[in-house]
C-alpha positions in Angstrom: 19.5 -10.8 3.5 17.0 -11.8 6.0 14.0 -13.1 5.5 10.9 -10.1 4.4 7.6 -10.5 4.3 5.1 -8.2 2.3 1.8 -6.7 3.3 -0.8 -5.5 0.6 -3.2 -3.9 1.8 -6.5 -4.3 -1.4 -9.6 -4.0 1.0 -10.9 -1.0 0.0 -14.0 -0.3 -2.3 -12.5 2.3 -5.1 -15.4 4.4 -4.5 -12.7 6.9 -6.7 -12.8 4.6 -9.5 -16.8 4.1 -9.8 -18.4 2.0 -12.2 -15.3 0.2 -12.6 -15.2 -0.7 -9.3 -18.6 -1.7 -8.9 -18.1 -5.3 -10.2 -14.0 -5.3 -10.2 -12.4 -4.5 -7.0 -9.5 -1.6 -7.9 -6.5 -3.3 -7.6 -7.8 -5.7 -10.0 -8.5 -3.0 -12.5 -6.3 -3.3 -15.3 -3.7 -1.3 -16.6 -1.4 -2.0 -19.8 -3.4 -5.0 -19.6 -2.1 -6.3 -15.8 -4.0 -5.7 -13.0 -2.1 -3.3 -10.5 -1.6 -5.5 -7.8 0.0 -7.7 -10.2 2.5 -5.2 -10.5 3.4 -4.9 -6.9 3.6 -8.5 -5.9 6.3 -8.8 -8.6 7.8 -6.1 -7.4 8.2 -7.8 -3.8 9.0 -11.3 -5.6 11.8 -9.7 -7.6 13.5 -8.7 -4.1 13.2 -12.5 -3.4 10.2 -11.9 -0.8 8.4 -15.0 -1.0 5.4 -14.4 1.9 3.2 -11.7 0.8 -0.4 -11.8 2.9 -2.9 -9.9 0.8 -5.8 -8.1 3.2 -9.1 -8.2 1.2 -13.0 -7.0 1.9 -14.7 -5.9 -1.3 -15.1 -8.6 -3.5 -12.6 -10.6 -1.7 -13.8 -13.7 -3.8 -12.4 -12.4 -7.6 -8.6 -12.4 -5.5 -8.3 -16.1 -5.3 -6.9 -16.5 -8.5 -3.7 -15.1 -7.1 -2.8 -17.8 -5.0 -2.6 -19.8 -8.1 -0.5 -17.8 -9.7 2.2 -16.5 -7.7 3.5 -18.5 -4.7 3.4 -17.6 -1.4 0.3 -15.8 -1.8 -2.1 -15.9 1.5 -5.1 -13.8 1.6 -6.2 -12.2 5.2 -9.7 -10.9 5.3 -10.4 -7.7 7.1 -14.2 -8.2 8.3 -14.6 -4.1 9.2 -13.2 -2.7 5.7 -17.0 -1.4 5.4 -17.1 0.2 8.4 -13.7 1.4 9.6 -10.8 3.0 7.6 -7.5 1.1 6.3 -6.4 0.9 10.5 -8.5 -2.2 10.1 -6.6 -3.6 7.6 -3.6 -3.0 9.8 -5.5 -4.5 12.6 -6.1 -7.6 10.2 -3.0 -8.5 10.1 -1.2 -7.4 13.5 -0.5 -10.8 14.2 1.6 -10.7 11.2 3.4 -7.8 11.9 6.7 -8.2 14.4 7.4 -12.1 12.0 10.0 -10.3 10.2 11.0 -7.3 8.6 8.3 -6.0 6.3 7.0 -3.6 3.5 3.3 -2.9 3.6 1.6 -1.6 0.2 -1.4 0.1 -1.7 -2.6 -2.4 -4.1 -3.9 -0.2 -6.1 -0.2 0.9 -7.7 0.9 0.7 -11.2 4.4 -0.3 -10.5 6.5 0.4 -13.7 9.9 0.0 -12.3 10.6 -3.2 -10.3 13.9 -2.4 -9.3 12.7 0.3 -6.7 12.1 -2.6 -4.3 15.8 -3.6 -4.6 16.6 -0.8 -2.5 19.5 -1.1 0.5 16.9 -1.0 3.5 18.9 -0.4 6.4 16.0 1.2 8.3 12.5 1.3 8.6 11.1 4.0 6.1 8.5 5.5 3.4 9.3 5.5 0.0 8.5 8.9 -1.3 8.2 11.4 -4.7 9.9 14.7 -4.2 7.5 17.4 -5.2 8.0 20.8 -5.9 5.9 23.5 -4.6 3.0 22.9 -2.6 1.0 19.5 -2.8 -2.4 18.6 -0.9 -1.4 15.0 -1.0 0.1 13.1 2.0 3.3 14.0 2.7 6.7 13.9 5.1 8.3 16.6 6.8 12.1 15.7 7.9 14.2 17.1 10.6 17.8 16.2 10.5 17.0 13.4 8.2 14.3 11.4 9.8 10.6 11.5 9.0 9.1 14.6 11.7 5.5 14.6 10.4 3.1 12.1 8.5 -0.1 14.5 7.0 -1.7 16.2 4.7 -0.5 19.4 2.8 3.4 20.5 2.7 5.9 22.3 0.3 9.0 21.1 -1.4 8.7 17.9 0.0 8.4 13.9 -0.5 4.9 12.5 -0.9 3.9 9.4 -0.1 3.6 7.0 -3.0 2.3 4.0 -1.4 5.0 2.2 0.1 6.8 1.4 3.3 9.1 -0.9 5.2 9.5 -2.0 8.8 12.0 -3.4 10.4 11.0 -6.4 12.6 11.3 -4.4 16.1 9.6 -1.6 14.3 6.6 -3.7 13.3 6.4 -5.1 16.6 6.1 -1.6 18.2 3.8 -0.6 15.2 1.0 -3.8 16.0 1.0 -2.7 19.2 0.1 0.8 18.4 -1.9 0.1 16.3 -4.1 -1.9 18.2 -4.1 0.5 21.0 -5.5 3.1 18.6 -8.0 0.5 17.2 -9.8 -0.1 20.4 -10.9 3.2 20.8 -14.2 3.5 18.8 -13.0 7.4 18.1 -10.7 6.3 15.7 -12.9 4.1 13.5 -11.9 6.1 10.3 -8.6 6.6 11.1 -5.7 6.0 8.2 -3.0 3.6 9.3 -0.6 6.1 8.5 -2.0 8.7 11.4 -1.2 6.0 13.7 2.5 6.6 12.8 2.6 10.5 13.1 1.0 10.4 16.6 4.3 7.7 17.5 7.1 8.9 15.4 9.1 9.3 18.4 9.1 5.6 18.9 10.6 5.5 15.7 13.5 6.9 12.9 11.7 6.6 10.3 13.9 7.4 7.0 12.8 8.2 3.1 13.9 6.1 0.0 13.4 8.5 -2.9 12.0 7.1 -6.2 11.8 9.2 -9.0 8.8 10.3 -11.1 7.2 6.9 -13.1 8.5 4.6 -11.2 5.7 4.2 -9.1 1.7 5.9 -10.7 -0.8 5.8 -8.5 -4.0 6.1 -10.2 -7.3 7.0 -8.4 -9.8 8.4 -11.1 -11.0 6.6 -13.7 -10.1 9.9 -15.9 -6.2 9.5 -14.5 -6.3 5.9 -15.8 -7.9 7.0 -18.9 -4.8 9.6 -19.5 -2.7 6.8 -18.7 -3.4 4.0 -21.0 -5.8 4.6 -23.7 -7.3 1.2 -23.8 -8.2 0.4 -20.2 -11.9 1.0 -20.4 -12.0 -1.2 -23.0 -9.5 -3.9 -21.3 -11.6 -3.6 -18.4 -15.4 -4.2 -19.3 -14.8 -7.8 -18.9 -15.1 -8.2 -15.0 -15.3 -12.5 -15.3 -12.7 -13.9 -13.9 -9.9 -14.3 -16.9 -6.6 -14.3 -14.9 
């Protein structure tokens, strides 16, 4: 296999996830007693990835502790997280993109089932749920197979879970998109993910199915009450304990 590298993207503030969020930044939060983004990075070190650049803003500090951790951890700050949308975390790291092939991730994922990142990646692709009926959540349209539409709102279709992959002459093409788009102060709260839609016909992009569990995203602190129980408690102790 050729050498991967893995993007995390755990800038954001959680304003979904408020209090917790006020002194804990959400991919920190803990669930089952791991913080989420825990979950991820083992995720990418169980498929052998071994440089995994996290982008941080919100309390960027209470991160460090990862690069103690796990190796070949390297945290990239994105200095506009306040002000832009996650195509600044994008932008952060565009010097990045194009080094090899890559997955870029939400931190903010409870991954349950490792082996989803063991997956045969012969193109560049989402990862995505099949959901029946009609969803408000981001989703694909396909034509003959390939990835046709990146948006909001479809029917009998894959959502997007959180996860990606780029090939390296994909990422390439993608940095330079997205810093196109970045430039342009109209596009200051643009997702990353738009920036893919308006150029899908520089790419073929596939979808790698996983099934239901294997990946929860959690964006309310009442879905991560559902979830596990004890999180509230786990979590009211935002010092530093990792």
């Amino acid at each position: 296999m050729e050498k991967e590298i893995g993007i995390i993207m755990a800038a954001g503030l959680g304003t979904r996830m408020l209090p917790l969020t006020l002194k804990r930044p959400k991919p920190l939060i803990k669930v089952f007693g791991k913080p989420m983004i825990e979950t991820v990075i083992e995720g990418l070190q169980s498929r052998g990835v071994t440089e995994i650049y996290i982008i941080v803003g919100h309390l960027k500090e209470q991160f460090s502790y990862l690069c103690r951790k796990y190796q070949g951890i390297r945290l990239l700050e994105n200095p506009d997280y306040l002000e832009k949308n996650n195509i600044s975390s994008i932008y952060a790291v565009k010097d990045i993109l194009g080094k090899a092939d890559c997955f870029i991730c939400e931190a903010d994922l409870l991954v349950s089932d490792l082996t989803i990142f063991h997956k045969t990646l012969d193109r560049s692709g989402y990862y995505g749920k099949m959901v029946k009926g009609y969803s408000d959540d981001w989703i694909f349209e396909l034509k003959n197979g390939y990835i046709s539409k990146v948006g909001k709102g479809g029917t009998d279709t894959y959502n997007m879970v959180g996860i990606s992959f780029f090939k390296k002459e994909d990422a390439v093409i993608l940095a330079d998109k997205i810093e196109q788009a970045y430039l342009l102060q109209e596009n200051a709260n643009v997702y990353w993910d738009e920036v893919v839609d308006w150029n899908l016909d520089c790419f073929r992009l596939k979808i790698y199915p996983v099934e239901e569990g294997q990946i929860v995203e959690i964006d309310t602190v009442e879905e991560l009450v559902a979830l596990d129980k004890q999180a509230l408690i786990t979590n009211a102790d935002t010092e530093e304990e990792n």
